[in-house]
C-alpha positions as CSV (number, residue, x, y, z in Angstrom):
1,X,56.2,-21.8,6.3
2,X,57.0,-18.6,5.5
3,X,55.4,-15.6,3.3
4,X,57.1,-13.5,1.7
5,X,55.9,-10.5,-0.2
6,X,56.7,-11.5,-4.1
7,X,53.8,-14.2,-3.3
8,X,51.6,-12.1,-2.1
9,X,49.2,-10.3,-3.7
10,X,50.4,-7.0,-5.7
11,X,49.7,-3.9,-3.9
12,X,47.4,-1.1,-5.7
13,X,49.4,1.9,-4.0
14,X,52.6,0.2,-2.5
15,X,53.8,3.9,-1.2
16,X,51.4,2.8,1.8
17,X,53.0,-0.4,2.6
18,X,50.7,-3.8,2.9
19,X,49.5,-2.8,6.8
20,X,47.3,0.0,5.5
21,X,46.3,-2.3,2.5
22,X,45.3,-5.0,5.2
23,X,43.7,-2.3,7.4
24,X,41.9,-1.5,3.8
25,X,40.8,-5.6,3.1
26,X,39.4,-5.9,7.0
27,X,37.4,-2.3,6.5
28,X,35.8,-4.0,3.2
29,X,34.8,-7.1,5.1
30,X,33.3,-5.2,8.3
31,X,29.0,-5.4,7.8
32,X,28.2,-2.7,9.7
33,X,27.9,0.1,7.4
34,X,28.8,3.0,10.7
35,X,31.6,0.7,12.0
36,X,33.0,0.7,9.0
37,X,33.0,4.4,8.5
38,X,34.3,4.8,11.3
39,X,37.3,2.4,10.2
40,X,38.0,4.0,7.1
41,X,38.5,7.5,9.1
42,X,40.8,5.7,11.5
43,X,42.8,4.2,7.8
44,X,42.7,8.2,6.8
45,X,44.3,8.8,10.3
46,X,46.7,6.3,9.7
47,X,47.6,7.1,5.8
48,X,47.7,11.0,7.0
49,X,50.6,10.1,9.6
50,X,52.9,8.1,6.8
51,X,52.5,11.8,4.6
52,X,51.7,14.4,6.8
53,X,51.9,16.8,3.7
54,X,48.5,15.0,2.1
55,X,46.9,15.5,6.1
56,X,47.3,19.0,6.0
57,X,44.6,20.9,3.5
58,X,41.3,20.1,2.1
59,X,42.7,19.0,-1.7
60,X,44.9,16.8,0.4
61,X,42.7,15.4,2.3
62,X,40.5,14.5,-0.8
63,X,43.5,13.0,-2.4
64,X,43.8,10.7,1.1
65,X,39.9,9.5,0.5
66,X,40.8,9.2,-3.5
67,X,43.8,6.7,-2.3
68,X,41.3,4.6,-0.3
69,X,39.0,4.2,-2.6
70,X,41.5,3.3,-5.2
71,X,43.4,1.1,-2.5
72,X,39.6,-0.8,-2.0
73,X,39.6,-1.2,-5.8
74,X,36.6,1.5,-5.5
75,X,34.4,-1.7,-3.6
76,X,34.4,0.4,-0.1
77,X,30.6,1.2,0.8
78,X,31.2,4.2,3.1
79,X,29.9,7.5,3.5
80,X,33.2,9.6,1.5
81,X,33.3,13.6,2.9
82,X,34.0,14.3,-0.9
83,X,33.2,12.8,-4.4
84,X,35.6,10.3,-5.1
85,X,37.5,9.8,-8.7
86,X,35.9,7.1,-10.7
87,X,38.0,4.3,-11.6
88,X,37.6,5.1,-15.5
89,X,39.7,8.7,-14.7
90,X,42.5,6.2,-13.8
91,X,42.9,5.1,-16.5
92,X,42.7,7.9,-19.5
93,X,46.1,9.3,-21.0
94,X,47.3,12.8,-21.5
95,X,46.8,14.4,-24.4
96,X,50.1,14.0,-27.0
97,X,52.4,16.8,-26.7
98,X,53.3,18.1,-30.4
99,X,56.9,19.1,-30.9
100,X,58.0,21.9,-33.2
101,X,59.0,20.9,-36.1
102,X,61.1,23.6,-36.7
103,X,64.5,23.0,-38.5
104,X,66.2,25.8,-38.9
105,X,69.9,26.5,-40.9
106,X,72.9,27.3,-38.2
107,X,71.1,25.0,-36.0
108,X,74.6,24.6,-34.3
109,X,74.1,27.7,-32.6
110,X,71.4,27.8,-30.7
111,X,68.0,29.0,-31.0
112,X,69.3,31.4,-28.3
113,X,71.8,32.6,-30.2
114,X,70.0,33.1,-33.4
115,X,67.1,34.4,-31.5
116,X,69.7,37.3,-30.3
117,X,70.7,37.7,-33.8
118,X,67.4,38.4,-34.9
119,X,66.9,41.5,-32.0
120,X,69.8,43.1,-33.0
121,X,69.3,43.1,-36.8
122,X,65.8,44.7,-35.2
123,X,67.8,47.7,-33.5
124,X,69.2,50.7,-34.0
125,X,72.4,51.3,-35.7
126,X,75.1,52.5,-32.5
127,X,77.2,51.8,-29.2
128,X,74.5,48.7,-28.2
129,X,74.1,47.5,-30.8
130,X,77.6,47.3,-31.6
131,X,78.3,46.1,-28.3
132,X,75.3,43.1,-28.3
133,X,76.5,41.8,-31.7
134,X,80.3,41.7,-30.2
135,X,78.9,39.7,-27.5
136,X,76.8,37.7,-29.5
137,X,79.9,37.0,-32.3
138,X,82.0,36.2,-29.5
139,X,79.0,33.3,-28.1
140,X,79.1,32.1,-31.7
141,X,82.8,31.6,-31.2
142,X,82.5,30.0,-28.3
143,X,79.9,27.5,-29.7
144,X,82.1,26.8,-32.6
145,X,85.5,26.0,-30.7
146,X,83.5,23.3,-28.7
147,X,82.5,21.7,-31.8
148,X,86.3,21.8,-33.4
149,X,89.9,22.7,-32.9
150,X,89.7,25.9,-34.7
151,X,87.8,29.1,-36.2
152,X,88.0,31.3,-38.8
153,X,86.9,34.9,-37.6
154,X,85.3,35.4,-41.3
155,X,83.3,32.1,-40.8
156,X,81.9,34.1,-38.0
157,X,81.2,37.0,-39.4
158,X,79.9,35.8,-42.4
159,X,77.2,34.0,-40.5
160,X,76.1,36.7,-38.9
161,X,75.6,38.5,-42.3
162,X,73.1,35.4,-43.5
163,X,71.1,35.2,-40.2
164,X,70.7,38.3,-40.0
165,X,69.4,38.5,-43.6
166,X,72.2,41.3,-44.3
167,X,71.5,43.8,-41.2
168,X,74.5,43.1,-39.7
169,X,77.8,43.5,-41.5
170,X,80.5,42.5,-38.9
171,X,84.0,42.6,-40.0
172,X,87.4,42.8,-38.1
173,X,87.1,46.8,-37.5
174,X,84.2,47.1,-36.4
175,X,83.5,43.4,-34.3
176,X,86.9,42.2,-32.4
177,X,86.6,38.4,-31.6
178,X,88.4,37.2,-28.7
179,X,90.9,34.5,-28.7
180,X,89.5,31.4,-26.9
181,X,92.2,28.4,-26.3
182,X,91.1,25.2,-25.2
183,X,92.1,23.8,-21.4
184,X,95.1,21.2,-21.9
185,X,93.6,17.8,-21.8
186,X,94.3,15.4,-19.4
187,X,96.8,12.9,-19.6
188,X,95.9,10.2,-17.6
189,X,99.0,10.0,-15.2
190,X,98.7,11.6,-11.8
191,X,101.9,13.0,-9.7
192,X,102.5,10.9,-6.6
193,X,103.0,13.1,-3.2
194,X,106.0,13.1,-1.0
């Protein structure tokens, strides 16, 4: 009768295929303690050909003898080259990862955007300045026309006055908004070639 795989037992590293894990189960049951060293360094061999990139360099190498002990279920009685990881290491978590909490009005924008807002209420009053807030105004644009089908210009400019806490008064002399259309969309039919 035949065996197939889902009734056998479940691998501990299945990127090294059930050969190296037999090759693994026969090393465990060999009795003499130099034989058996000298099998596991034949299973490194072996494990360092299917990922040449873990053969190559002494970390890598470590992580190779780290893979057989896990692979042994850390029951292997050989002489390692390097201190192995224990099994409790396996299984710790990460620490949590905190997320800002930062919610912040205009949200729509960006924090790129508002961020940009925020350096050029911090400059100097002239030709850059002028020129980075037209830019920026014309992003805000931009962001807003993807959102809906249209935009006031005052709308624009007006937020740029409350971000920047009144440092930047942008009006229709002095900040020229660009008119952005929206590509036709599709209608669904396509023209048949000749």
């Amino acid at each position: 009768m035949l065996t197939y795989n889902t009734q056998q037992k479940e691998l501990l590293l299945p990127e090294y295929g059930r050969t190296i894990h037999k090759m693994v189960e026969h090393c465990m049951n060999i009795e003499n303690r130099d034989e058996r060293n000298l099998c596991a360094q034949s299973i490194i061999k072996a494990m360092g050909n299917l990922f040449p990139a873990l053969r190559d360099g002494e970390d890598n190498r470590r992580k190779l003898w780290d893979h057989l002990a896990i692979m042994s279920d850390f029951k292997l009685d050989i002489d390692y080259p390097y201190e192995i990881i224990k099994p409790d290491s396996l299984q710790t978590k990460p620490d949590k990862i905190s997320y800002s909490q930062n919610s912040f009005a205009y949200r729509h924008y960006g924090k790129n955007i508002i961020g940009s807002i925020e350096k050029a209420a911090q400059m100097e009053p002239g030709e850059e300045r002028d020129a980075l807030v037209s830019a920026i105004a014309n992003q805000m644009k931009k962001v807003m026309l993807a959102n809906s089908d249209s935009v006031e210009d005052e709308r624009i400019y007006n937020d740029l006055l409350h971000i920047s806490h009144g440092a930047i008064r942008a009006n229709r002399e002095n900040c020229i908004l660009n008119e952005y259309k929206l590509p036709p969309q599709p209608t669904g039919k396509k023209k048949k070639k000749k």
